[in-house]
FIRO-486123 format. One record per residue: residue number from 1; residue in three letters; x, y, z of N, C-alpha, C in turn. Coordinates in Angstrom, 1 decimal. Example, Ala and Ser with C-alpha at 12.3 -4.5 7.8 and 13.67 -1.06 7.14 Angstrom:
% FIRO-486123
  seq  type    n.px    n.py    n.pz   ca.px   ca.py   ca.pz    c.px    c.py    c.pz
    1   ALA    13.2    -5.7     7.8    12.3    -4.5     7.8    13.2    -3.3     7.8
    2   SER    12.8    -2.2     7.1    13.7    -1.1     7.1    12.9     0.0     7.9
END
This chain:
% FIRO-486123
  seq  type    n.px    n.py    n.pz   ca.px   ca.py   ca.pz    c.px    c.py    c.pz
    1   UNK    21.3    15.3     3.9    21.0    15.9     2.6    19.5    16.1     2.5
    2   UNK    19.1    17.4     2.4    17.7    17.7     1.8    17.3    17.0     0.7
    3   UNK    15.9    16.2     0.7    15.4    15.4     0.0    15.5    14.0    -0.7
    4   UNK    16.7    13.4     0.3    17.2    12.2     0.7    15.2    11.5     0.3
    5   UNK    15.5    10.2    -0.4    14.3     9.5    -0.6    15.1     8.1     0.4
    6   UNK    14.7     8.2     1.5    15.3     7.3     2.3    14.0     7.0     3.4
    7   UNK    12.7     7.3     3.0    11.7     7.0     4.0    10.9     6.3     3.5
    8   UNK     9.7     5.3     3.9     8.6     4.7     4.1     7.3     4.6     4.9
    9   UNK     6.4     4.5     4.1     5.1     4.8     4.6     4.7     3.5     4.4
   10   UNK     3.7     3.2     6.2     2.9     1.5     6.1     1.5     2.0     7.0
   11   UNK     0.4     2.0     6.3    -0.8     2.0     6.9    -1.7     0.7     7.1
   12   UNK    -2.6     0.8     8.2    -3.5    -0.1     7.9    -4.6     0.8     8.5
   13   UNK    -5.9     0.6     7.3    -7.4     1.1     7.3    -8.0     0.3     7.5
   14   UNK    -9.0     0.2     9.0    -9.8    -0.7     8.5   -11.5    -0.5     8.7
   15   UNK   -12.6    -1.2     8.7   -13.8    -0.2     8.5   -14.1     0.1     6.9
   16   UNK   -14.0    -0.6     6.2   -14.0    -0.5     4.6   -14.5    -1.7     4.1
   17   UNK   -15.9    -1.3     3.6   -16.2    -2.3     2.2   -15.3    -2.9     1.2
   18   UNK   -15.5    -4.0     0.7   -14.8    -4.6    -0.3   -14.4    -3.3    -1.5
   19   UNK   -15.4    -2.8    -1.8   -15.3    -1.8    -2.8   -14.3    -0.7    -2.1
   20   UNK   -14.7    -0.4    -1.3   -13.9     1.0    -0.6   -12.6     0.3    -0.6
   21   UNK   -12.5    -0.8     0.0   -10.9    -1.2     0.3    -9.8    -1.3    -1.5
   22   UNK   -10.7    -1.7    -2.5   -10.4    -1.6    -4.0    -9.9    -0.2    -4.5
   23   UNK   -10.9     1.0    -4.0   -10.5     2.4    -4.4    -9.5     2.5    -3.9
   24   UNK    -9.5     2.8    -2.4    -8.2     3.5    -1.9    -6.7     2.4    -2.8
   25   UNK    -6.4     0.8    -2.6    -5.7     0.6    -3.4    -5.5     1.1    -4.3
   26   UNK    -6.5     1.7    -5.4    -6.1     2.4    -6.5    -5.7     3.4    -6.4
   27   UNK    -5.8     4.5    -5.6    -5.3     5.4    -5.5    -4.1     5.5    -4.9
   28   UNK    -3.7     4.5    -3.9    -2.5     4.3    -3.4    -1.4     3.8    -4.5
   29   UNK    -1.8     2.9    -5.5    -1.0     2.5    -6.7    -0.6     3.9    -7.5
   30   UNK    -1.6     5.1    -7.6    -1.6     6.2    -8.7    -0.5     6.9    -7.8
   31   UNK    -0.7     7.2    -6.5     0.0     8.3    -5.7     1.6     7.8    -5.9
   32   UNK     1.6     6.3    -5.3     3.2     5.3    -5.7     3.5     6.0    -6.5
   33   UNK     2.8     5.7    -8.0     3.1     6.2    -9.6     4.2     7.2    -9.4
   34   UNK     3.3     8.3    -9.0     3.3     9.8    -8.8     4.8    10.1    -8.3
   35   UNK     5.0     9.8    -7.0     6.1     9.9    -6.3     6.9     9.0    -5.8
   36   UNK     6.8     7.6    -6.4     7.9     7.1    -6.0     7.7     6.4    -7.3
   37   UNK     8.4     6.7    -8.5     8.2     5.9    -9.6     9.0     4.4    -9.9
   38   UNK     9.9     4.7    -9.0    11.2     3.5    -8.7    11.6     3.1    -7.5
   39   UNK    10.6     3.1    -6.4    10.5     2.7    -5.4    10.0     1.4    -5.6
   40   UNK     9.8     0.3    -4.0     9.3    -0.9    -4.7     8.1    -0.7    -3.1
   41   UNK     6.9    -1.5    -3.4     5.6    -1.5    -2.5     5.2    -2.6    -2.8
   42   UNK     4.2    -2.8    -1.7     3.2    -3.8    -1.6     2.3    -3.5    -1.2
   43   UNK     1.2    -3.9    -1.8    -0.1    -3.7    -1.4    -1.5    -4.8    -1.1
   44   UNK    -1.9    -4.8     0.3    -2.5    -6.0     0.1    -3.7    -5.2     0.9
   45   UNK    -5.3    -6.4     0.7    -6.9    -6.0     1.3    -6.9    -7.0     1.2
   46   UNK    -7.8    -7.3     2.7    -8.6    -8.7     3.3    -9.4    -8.5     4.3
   47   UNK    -9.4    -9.4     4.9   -10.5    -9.3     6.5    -9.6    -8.8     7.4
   48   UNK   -10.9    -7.5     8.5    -9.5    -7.4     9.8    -8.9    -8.6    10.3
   49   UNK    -9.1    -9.8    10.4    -9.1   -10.7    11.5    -7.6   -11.2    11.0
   50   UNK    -6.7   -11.2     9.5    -6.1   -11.5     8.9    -4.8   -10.3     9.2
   51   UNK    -5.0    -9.1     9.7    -3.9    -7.9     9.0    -3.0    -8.1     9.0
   52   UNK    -2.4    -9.0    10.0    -0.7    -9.6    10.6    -0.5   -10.1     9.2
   53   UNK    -0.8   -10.8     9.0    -0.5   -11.9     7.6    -0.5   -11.3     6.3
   54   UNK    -1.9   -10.4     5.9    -1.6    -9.0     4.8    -0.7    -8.4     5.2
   55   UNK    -0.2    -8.1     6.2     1.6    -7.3     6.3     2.6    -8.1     5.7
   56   UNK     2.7    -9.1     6.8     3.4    -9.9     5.9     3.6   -10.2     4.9
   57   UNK     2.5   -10.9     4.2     2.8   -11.5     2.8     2.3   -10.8     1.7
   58   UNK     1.6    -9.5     2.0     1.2    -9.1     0.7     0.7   -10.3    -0.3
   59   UNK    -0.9    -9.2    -0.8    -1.2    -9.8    -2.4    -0.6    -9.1    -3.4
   60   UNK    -0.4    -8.3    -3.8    -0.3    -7.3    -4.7     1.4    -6.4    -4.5
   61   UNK     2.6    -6.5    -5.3     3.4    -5.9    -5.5     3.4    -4.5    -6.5
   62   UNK     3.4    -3.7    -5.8     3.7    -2.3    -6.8     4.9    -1.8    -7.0
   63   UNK     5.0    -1.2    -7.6     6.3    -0.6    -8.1     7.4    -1.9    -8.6
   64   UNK     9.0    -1.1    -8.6    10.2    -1.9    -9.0    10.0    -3.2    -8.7
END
């Protein structure tokens, strides 16, 4: 079925200031908003040395 909401998106950026790593969050929160208003996310920023573990356990829950 065309337009099935049956997919997921998982990035990791790295190379970003504290600050930079804060924007894109925010904009990642607004975009969620946007198009997945009832989806459920997680969102997490730290040190590269950590990323396994930000996958894992996430700081920050968005959405549902």
């Amino acid at each position: 079925m065309a337009g099935t909401k049956n997919n997921a998106l998982v990035a990791v950026i790295s190379g970003l200031t504290q600050t930079q790593a804060a924007q894109m969050s925010k904009e990642i929160m607004k975009a969620k908003a946007k198009y997945a208003p009832y989806g459920r996310g997680t969102i997490a920023a730290g040190k590269t040395n950590g990323v396994g573990a930000l996958i894992q356990n996430g700081i920050k829950r968005i959405g549902g």
